[in-house]
ROMI-106787 format. One record per residue: residue in one letter; x, y, z of N, C-alpha, C in turn. Coordinates in pm, whole numbers, plus 50000, padded with zeros to 5 digits. Atoms other than C-alpha are relative to their C-alpha. Layout:
ROMI-106787
aXYZXYZXYZ;...
***
This chain:
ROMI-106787
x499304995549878475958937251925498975002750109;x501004997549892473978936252246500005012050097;x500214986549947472958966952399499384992950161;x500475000849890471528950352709499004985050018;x500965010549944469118926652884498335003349928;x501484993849998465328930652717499304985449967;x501375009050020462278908452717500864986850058;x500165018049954464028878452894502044994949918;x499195005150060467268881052686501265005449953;x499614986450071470428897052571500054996749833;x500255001650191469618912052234500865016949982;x500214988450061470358942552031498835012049957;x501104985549984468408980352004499334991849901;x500645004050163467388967051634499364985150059;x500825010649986466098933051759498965000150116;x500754996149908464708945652064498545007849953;x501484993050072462348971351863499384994649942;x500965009150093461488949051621499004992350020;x500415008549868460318923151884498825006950089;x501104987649931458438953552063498975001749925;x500864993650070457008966851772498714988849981;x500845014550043455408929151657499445000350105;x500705000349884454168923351997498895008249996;x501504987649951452348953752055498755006249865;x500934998450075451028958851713499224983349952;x500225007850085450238921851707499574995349917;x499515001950159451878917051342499834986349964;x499915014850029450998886151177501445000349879;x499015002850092454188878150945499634987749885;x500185015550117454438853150598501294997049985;x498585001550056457568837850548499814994649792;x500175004550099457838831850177501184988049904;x499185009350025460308803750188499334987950076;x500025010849934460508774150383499735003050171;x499775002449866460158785450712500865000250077;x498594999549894463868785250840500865006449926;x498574989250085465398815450678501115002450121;x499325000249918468638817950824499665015450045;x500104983549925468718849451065501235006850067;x499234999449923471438868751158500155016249973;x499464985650053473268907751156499424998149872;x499734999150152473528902950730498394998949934;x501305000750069469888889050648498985002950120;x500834998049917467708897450955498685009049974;x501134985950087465738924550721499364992549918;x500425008450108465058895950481498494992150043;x500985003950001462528881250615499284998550160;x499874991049880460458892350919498874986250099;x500435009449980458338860850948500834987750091;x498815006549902461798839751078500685007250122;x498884988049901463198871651238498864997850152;x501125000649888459928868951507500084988350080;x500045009549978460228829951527501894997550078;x498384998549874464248835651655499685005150135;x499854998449887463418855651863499514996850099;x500695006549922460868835952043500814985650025;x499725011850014463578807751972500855001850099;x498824991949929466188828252156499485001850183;x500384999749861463618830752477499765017049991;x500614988050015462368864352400498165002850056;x501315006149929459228868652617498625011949993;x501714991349986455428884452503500035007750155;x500584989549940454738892252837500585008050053;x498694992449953457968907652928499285014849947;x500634985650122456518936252631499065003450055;x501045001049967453138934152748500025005850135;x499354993349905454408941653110500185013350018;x499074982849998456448971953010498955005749969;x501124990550038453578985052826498965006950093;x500904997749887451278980253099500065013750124;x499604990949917453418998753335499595018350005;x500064987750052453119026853100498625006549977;x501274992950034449659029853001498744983049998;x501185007350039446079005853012499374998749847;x500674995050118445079000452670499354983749946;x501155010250043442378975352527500734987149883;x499065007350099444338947752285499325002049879;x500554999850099443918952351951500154991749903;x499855003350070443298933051648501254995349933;x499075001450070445228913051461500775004749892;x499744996550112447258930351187500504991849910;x499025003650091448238914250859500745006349937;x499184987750085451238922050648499155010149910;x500324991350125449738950850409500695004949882;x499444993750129450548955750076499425013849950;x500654984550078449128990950035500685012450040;x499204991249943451339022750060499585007250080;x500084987749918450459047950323500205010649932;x500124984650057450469085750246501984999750053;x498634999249929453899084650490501134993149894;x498915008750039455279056850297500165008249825;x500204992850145454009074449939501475014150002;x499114987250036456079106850043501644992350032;x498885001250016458929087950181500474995049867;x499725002950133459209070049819500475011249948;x499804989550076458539102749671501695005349967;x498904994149912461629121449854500974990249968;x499385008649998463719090349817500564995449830;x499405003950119463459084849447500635016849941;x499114992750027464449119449406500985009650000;x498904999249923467149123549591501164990949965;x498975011250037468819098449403499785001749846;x499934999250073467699107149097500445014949901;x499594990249984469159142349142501464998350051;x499125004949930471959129649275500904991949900;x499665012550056472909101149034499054998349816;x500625004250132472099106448650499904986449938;x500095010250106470609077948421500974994349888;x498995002550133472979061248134499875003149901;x499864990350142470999078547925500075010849963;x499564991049987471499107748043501755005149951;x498404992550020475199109548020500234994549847;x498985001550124477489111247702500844991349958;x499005007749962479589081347693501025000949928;x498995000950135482649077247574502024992650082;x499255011949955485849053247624501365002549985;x498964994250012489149057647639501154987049939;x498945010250104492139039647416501034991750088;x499305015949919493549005147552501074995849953;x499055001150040496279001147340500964996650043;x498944998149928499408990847404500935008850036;x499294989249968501489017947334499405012150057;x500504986649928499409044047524499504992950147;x500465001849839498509020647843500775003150091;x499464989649870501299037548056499655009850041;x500924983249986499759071048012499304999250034;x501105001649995496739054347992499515000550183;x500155007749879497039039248352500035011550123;x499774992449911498379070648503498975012649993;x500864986550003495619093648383498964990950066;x501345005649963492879066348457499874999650145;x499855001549874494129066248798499475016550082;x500324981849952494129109148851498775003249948;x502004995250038490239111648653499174988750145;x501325005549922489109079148871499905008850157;x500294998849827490149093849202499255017449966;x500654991450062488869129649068498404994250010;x501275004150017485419110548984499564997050167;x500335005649873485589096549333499225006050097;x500004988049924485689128249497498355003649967;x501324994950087482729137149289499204994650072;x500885011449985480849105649354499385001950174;x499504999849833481659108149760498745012950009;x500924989149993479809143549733498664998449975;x501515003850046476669133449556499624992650126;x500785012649883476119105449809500285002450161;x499854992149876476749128650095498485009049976;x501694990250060473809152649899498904991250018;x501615009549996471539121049870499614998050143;x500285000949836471759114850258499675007750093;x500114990949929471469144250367497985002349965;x501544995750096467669142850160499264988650034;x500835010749926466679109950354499385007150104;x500084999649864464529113050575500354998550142;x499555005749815465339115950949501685004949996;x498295001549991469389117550868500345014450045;x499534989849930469959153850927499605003150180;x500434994749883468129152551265500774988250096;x498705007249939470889122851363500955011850063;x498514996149910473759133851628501515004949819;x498764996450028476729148251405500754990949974;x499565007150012478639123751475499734987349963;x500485015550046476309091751398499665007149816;x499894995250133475829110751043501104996949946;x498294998950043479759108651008500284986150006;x499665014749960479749073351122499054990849921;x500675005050078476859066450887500754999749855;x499214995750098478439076050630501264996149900;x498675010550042481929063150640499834986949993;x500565010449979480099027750680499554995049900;x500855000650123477999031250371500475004649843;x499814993250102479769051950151500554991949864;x499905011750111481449022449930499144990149977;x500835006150023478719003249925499325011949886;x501034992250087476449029649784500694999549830;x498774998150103479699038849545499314989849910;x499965010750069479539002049431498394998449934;x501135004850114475738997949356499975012649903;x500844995250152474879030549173501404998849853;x499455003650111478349019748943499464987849926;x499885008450055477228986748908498284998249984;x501374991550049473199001148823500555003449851;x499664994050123475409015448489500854989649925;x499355010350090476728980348387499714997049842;x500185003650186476648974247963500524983949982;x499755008550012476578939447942500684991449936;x499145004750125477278930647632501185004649985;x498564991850007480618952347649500574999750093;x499104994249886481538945147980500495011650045;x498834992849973482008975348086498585010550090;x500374995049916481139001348339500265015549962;x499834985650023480249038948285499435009950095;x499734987549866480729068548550499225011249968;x500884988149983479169100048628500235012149898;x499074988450072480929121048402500084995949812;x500345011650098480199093548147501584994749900;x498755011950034483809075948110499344986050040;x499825013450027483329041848032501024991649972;x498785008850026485749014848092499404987550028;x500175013349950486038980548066500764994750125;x499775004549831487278953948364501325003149995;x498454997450024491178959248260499945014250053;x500324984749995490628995648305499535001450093;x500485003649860488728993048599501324996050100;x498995000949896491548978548793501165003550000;x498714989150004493719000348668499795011850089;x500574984249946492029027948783499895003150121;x500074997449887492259020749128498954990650078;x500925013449922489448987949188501254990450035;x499685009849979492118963349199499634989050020;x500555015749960491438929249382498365002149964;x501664998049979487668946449398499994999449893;x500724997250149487108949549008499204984749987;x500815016750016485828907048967498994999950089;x500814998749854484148916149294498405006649905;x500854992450065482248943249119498874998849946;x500655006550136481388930248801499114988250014;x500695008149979480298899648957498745005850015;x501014989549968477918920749158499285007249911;x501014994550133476788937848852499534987949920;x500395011250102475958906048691498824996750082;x501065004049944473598894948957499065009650061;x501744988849938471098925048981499635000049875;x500555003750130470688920348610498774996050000;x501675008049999467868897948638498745007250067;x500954991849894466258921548890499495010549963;x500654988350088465938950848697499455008650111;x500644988349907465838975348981500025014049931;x500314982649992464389012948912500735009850048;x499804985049934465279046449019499374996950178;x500535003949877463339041749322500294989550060;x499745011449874464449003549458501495006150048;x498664994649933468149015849408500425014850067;x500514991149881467239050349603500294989850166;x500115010049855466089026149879500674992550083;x499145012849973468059000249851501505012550101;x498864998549963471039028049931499265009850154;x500184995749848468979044150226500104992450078;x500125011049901468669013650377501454994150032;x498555000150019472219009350316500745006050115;x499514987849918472779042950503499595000850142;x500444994949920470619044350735499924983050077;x499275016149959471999009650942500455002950152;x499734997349838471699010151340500774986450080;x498895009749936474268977851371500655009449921;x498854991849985476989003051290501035003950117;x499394999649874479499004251514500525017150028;x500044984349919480079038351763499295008349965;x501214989650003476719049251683500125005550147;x500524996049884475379072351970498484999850029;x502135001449991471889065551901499564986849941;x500605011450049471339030351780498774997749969;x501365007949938467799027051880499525008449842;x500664991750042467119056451695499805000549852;x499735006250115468859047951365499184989449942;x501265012050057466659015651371498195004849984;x501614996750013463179033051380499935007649882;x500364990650165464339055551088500104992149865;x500085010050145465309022750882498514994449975;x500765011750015462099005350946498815005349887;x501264992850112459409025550719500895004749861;x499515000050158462349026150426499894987149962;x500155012150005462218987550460498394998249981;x501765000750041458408988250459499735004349875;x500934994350183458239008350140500854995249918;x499725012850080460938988949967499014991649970;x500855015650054458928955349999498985005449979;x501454999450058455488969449937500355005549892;x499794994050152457118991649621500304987149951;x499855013950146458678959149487499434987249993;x501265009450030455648935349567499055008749921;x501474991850077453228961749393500714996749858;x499434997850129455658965249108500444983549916;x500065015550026456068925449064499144993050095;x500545007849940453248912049197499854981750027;x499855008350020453708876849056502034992250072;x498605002449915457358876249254500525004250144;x499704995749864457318877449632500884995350045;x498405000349950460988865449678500765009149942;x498974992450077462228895049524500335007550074;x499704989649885462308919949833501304992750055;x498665003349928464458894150017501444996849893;x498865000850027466768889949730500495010449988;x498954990350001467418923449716500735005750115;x499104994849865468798927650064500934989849980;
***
Protein backbone atom coordinates (compact mmCIF):
# COMPACT_ATOMS: atom_id res chain seq x y z
CA UNK A 1 0.00 0.00 0.00
CA UNK A 2 1.67 3.26 -0.93
CA UNK A 3 2.20 5.74 1.59
CA UNK A 4 3.50 8.37 -0.82
CA UNK A 5 5.97 9.62 -3.43
CA UNK A 6 9.84 8.61 -2.25
CA UNK A 7 13.11 8.34 -4.13
CA UNK A 8 11.53 8.91 -7.66
CA UNK A 9 8.49 6.62 -7.01
CA UNK A 10 5.29 5.61 -5.38
CA UNK A 11 6.25 2.97 -2.86
CA UNK A 12 5.39 1.85 0.60
CA UNK A 13 6.93 2.95 4.42
CA UNK A 14 8.43 -0.82 4.35
CA UNK A 15 9.96 -0.48 0.85
CA UNK A 16 10.91 2.95 1.21
CA UNK A 17 13.16 2.10 4.44
CA UNK A 18 14.48 -0.75 3.13
CA UNK A 19 15.67 1.12 -0.05
CA UNK A 20 17.03 3.95 2.43
CA UNK A 21 18.58 1.76 4.69
CA UNK A 22 20.67 -0.25 1.59
CA UNK A 23 21.65 2.96 0.09
CA UNK A 24 23.06 4.62 2.93
CA UNK A 25 24.63 1.69 4.56
CA UNK A 26 25.83 0.64 1.13
CA UNK A 27 24.60 -3.16 1.67
CA UNK A 28 25.96 -5.53 -0.69
CA UNK A 29 23.11 -8.35 -0.98
CA UNK A 30 23.47 -12.41 -2.32
CA UNK A 31 20.57 -13.72 -3.85
CA UNK A 32 20.73 -17.45 -3.31
CA UNK A 33 18.58 -18.47 -6.19
CA UNK A 34 18.52 -17.53 -9.61
CA UNK A 35 18.43 -14.03 -9.52
CA UNK A 36 14.64 -13.28 -10.21
CA UNK A 37 12.95 -14.11 -6.96
CA UNK A 38 9.58 -13.05 -7.41
CA UNK A 39 8.93 -9.85 -5.16
CA UNK A 40 5.95 -8.73 -3.82
CA UNK A 41 3.71 -7.82 -0.25
CA UNK A 42 3.90 -12.04 0.58
CA UNK A 43 7.73 -12.77 -0.22
CA UNK A 44 9.52 -9.35 -0.20
CA UNK A 45 11.39 -10.53 3.24
CA UNK A 46 12.60 -13.56 1.31
CA UNK A 47 15.14 -12.41 -0.30
CA UNK A 48 16.78 -8.95 -0.03
CA UNK A 49 19.19 -9.35 -2.95
CA UNK A 50 15.87 -9.16 -5.61
CA UNK A 51 13.98 -6.87 -3.17
CA UNK A 52 17.00 -4.00 -4.00
CA UNK A 53 17.10 -5.00 -7.80
CA UNK A 54 12.94 -4.12 -7.95
CA UNK A 55 13.35 -1.46 -6.62
CA UNK A 56 15.92 -0.02 -8.85
CA UNK A 57 13.61 -1.86 -11.51
CA UNK A 58 10.63 0.17 -10.33
CA UNK A 59 12.85 3.61 -10.88
CA UNK A 60 13.79 4.02 -7.35
CA UNK A 61 16.65 6.59 -7.38
CA UNK A 62 20.34 6.44 -5.24
CA UNK A 63 20.63 9.92 -5.48
CA UNK A 64 17.18 10.84 -4.53
CA UNK A 65 18.58 9.05 -0.80
CA UNK A 66 21.84 10.52 -1.11
CA UNK A 67 20.15 14.01 -1.59
CA UNK A 68 17.90 13.71 1.43
CA UNK A 69 20.78 12.71 3.45
CA UNK A 70 22.85 15.44 2.34
CA UNK A 71 20.30 17.95 3.21
CA UNK A 72 20.52 16.59 6.62
CA UNK A 73 24.01 16.17 7.46
CA UNK A 74 27.79 16.00 5.42
CA UNK A 75 29.17 12.72 6.03
CA UNK A 76 32.25 10.96 4.28
CA UNK A 77 30.84 7.61 2.26
CA UNK A 78 31.51 4.64 3.75
CA UNK A 79 32.63 1.27 2.89
CA UNK A 80 31.11 -1.33 1.42
CA UNK A 81 29.17 -3.67 3.74
CA UNK A 82 28.69 -7.36 3.15
CA UNK A 83 25.84 -9.51 4.31
CA UNK A 84 27.24 -10.74 7.89
CA UNK A 85 26.69 -13.85 9.31
CA UNK A 86 27.75 -13.02 12.88
CA UNK A 87 25.20 -12.11 15.66
CA UNK A 88 25.55 -8.77 17.31
CA UNK A 89 25.20 -8.38 21.13
CA UNK A 90 21.59 -6.53 20.03
CA UNK A 91 20.71 -9.34 17.87
CA UNK A 92 22.11 -12.06 20.74
CA UNK A 93 19.61 -10.37 23.33
CA UNK A 94 16.86 -9.97 20.91
CA UNK A 95 17.13 -13.97 20.30
CA UNK A 96 17.57 -14.32 23.90
CA UNK A 97 14.14 -12.42 24.89
CA UNK A 98 12.45 -13.94 21.89
CA UNK A 99 13.11 -17.57 22.52
CA UNK A 100 11.80 -17.07 25.85
CA UNK A 101 8.91 -15.52 25.47
CA UNK A 102 7.71 -18.25 23.54
CA UNK A 103 9.00 -20.75 25.39
CA UNK A 104 7.14 -19.47 28.48
CA UNK A 105 4.38 -18.93 26.66
CA UNK A 106 3.98 -22.17 24.62
CA UNK A 107 5.08 -25.55 26.36
CA UNK A 108 7.08 -28.38 24.47
CA UNK A 109 5.19 -31.88 23.59
CA UNK A 110 7.16 -33.11 26.01
CA UNK A 111 6.24 -31.19 28.38
CA UNK A 112 2.58 -31.81 28.34
CA UNK A 113 0.59 -35.06 29.31
CA UNK A 114 -1.16 -36.28 26.34
CA UNK A 115 -4.03 -37.91 26.09
CA UNK A 116 -6.98 -38.53 23.42
CA UNK A 117 -10.31 -38.67 23.54
CA UNK A 118 -12.86 -41.68 22.29
CA UNK A 119 -14.01 -41.58 18.50
CA UNK A 120 -16.46 -44.05 18.56
CA UNK A 121 -19.51 -44.13 17.15
CA UNK A 122 -21.80 -44.24 19.78
CA UNK A 123 -20.20 -41.42 21.83
CA UNK A 124 -19.36 -38.98 18.70
CA UNK A 125 -22.50 -36.81 19.45
CA UNK A 126 -21.30 -36.04 22.88
CA UNK A 127 -18.11 -36.35 21.58
CA UNK A 128 -18.58 -33.43 19.03
CA UNK A 129 -20.39 -31.23 21.45
CA UNK A 130 -17.80 -31.35 24.20
CA UNK A 131 -14.86 -31.12 21.59
CA UNK A 132 -16.42 -28.04 20.45
CA UNK A 133 -16.94 -26.27 24.35
CA UNK A 134 -12.93 -27.59 25.49
CA UNK A 135 -11.67 -26.36 21.82
CA UNK A 136 -13.17 -22.91 22.13
CA UNK A 137 -12.15 -22.97 26.03
CA UNK A 138 -8.46 -23.90 24.73
CA UNK A 139 -8.81 -21.03 22.32
CA UNK A 140 -9.40 -18.55 24.83
CA UNK A 141 -6.37 -19.90 26.52
CA UNK A 142 -4.23 -19.98 23.47
CA UNK A 143 -5.45 -16.16 22.41
CA UNK A 144 -3.97 -15.14 25.99
CA UNK A 145 -0.59 -16.73 25.81
CA UNK A 146 0.02 -15.09 22.42
CA UNK A 147 -1.12 -11.78 23.70
CA UNK A 148 1.71 -12.56 26.80
CA UNK A 149 4.32 -13.49 24.06
CA UNK A 150 3.80 -10.03 22.26
CA UNK A 151 3.67 -8.09 24.75
CA UNK A 152 7.65 -9.63 25.53
CA UNK A 153 8.79 -8.64 21.89
CA UNK A 154 10.69 -6.19 21.67
CA UNK A 155 9.50 -2.66 20.74
CA UNK A 156 5.55 -3.88 20.83
CA UNK A 157 4.53 -2.32 24.05
CA UNK A 158 6.04 1.08 23.04
CA UNK A 159 3.53 0.78 19.72
CA UNK A 160 0.33 3.27 19.74
CA UNK A 161 -2.55 1.21 21.56
CA UNK A 162 -4.25 0.92 18.88
CA UNK A 163 -1.52 -0.47 16.24
CA UNK A 164 -0.92 -3.21 19.17
CA UNK A 165 -4.75 -4.09 18.79
CA UNK A 166 -4.47 -4.05 15.09
CA UNK A 167 -1.31 -6.13 15.37
CA UNK A 168 -2.74 -8.47 16.94
CA UNK A 169 -6.05 -9.18 15.43
CA UNK A 170 -3.90 -9.62 12.09
CA UNK A 171 -1.57 -12.19 13.52
CA UNK A 172 -3.34 -13.89 16.02
CA UNK A 173 -4.47 -17.06 13.78
CA UNK A 174 -1.55 -17.33 12.17
CA UNK A 175 0.54 -17.61 15.28
CA UNK A 176 -2.55 -20.01 16.64
CA UNK A 177 -1.89 -22.15 13.51
CA UNK A 178 1.99 -22.52 13.63
CA UNK A 179 2.66 -23.18 17.35
CA UNK A 180 -0.44 -26.11 16.77
CA UNK A 181 1.06 -27.28 13.83
CA UNK A 182 4.97 -27.16 15.76
CA UNK A 183 2.95 -30.17 17.97
CA UNK A 184 2.12 -32.34 14.85
CA UNK A 185 2.66 -36.53 15.57
CA UNK A 186 3.13 -37.74 12.34
CA UNK A 187 2.82 -41.03 12.39
CA UNK A 188 -0.74 -40.63 14.16
CA UNK A 189 -1.87 -37.82 12.39
CA UNK A 190 -2.76 -35.99 14.90
CA UNK A 191 -2.42 -32.72 16.66
CA UNK A 192 -1.91 -32.01 20.46
CA UNK A 193 -2.95 -28.67 22.42
CA UNK A 194 -1.82 -26.81 25.29
CA UNK A 195 -3.58 -28.56 27.84
CA UNK A 196 -2.31 -31.69 26.07
CA UNK A 197 -5.66 -33.01 24.24
CA UNK A 198 -4.74 -34.70 21.28
CA UNK A 199 -6.90 -35.23 18.35
CA UNK A 200 -6.80 -36.52 15.16
CA UNK A 201 -8.02 -34.63 11.62
CA UNK A 202 -11.83 -35.94 12.15
CA UNK A 203 -11.72 -34.37 15.51
CA UNK A 204 -10.10 -31.43 14.51
CA UNK A 205 -12.91 -30.37 12.33
CA UNK A 206 -15.18 -31.18 14.62
CA UNK A 207 -13.92 -29.05 17.02
CA UNK A 208 -14.39 -26.04 15.25
CA UNK A 209 -11.31 -26.09 12.17
CA UNK A 210 -13.70 -27.04 9.60
CA UNK A 211 -12.82 -26.23 5.86
CA UNK A 212 -9.30 -25.10 7.72
CA UNK A 213 -8.41 -28.64 9.25
CA UNK A 214 -6.64 -30.13 5.44
CA UNK A 215 -5.38 -26.55 5.43
CA UNK A 216 -3.63 -27.17 8.68
CA UNK A 217 -2.34 -30.47 8.48
CA UNK A 218 -1.08 -29.76 5.18
CA UNK A 219 0.86 -26.94 6.74
CA UNK A 220 2.08 -29.20 9.39
CA UNK A 221 3.40 -31.56 6.93
CA UNK A 222 5.60 -29.08 5.24
CA UNK A 223 7.72 -27.65 8.21
CA UNK A 224 8.54 -31.25 8.92
CA UNK A 225 11.54 -31.30 6.93
CA UNK A 226 12.64 -28.03 8.52
CA UNK A 227 12.82 -28.94 11.91
CA UNK A 228 12.39 -25.52 13.38
CA UNK A 229 13.48 -24.88 17.26
CA UNK A 230 12.13 -22.99 20.05
CA UNK A 231 13.82 -20.02 18.82
CA UNK A 232 13.00 -19.99 14.70
CA UNK A 233 9.25 -20.56 15.73
CA UNK A 234 9.60 -17.58 18.48
CA UNK A 235 10.74 -15.54 15.43
CA UNK A 236 9.10 -16.81 12.91
CA UNK A 237 5.77 -15.60 15.08
CA UNK A 238 7.35 -12.08 15.86
CA UNK A 239 7.85 -11.51 12.53
CA UNK A 240 4.44 -12.65 12.04
CA UNK A 241 3.35 -9.95 14.62
CA UNK A 242 5.25 -7.45 14.20
CA UNK A 243 4.06 -6.69 10.17
CA UNK A 244 3.98 -2.86 9.02
CA UNK A 245 1.76 -3.84 5.68
CA UNK A 246 -1.14 -4.20 8.11
CA UNK A 247 -3.85 -2.34 7.35
CA UNK A 248 -5.02 0.95 9.78
CA UNK A 249 -1.74 0.93 11.31
CA UNK A 250 -0.93 4.50 12.73
CA UNK A 251 2.65 4.07 12.56
CA UNK A 252 3.70 1.95 9.63
CA UNK A 253 7.14 3.24 9.27
CA UNK A 254 7.67 2.43 12.68
CA UNK A 255 6.36 -1.16 12.75
CA UNK A 256 8.88 -1.79 9.83
CA UNK A 257 12.12 -0.76 11.71
CA UNK A 258 11.01 -3.01 14.66
CA UNK A 259 10.60 -6.05 12.10
CA UNK A 260 13.90 -5.56 10.49
CA UNK A 261 16.56 -6.78 13.31
CA UNK A 262 13.93 -9.90 14.04
CA UNK A 263 14.43 -10.70 10.28
CA UNK A 264 18.20 -10.22 10.63
CA UNK A 265 18.45 -12.62 13.53
CA UNK A 266 16.15 -15.17 12.01
CA UNK A 267 18.48 -15.62 8.88
CA UNK A 268 21.79 -15.36 10.66
CA UNK A 269 20.24 -17.90 13.62
CA UNK A 270 19.17 -20.32 10.82
CA UNK A 271 22.35 -19.90 8.55
CA UNK A 272 24.63 -20.47 11.76
CA UNK A 273 22.45 -23.36 12.78
CA UNK A 274 22.52 -25.00 9.11
CA UNK A 275 25.33 -23.79 7.64
CA UNK A 276 25.38 -26.23 4.70
CA UNK A 277 21.60 -24.82 3.76
CA UNK A 278 21.26 -21.20 2.73
CA UNK A 279 17.72 -21.57 1.17
CA UNK A 280 16.32 -22.30 4.36
CA UNK A 281 15.68 -18.65 5.78
CA UNK A 282 13.66 -17.94 2.60
CA UNK A 283 11.68 -21.06 2.90
CA UNK A 284 10.69 -20.28 6.08
CA UNK A 285 8.96 -17.04 5.32
Amino acid sequence: KSSGYHYGVSACEGCKGFFRRSIQKNMVYTCHREKNCIINKVTRNRCQYCRLQKCFAVGMSKESVRNDRNKKKKESPKPELAESYELTAELESIIEKIRKAHQETFPSLCQLGKYTTNSSADHRVRLDLGLWDKFSELATKCIIKIVEFAKRVPGFTGLTIADQITLLKAACLDILILRICTRYTPDKDTMTFSDGLTLNRTQMHNAGFGPLTDLVFTFANQLLPIEMDDTETGLLSAICLISGDRQDLEEPSKVDQLQEPLLEALKIYVRKRRPSKPHMFPKML
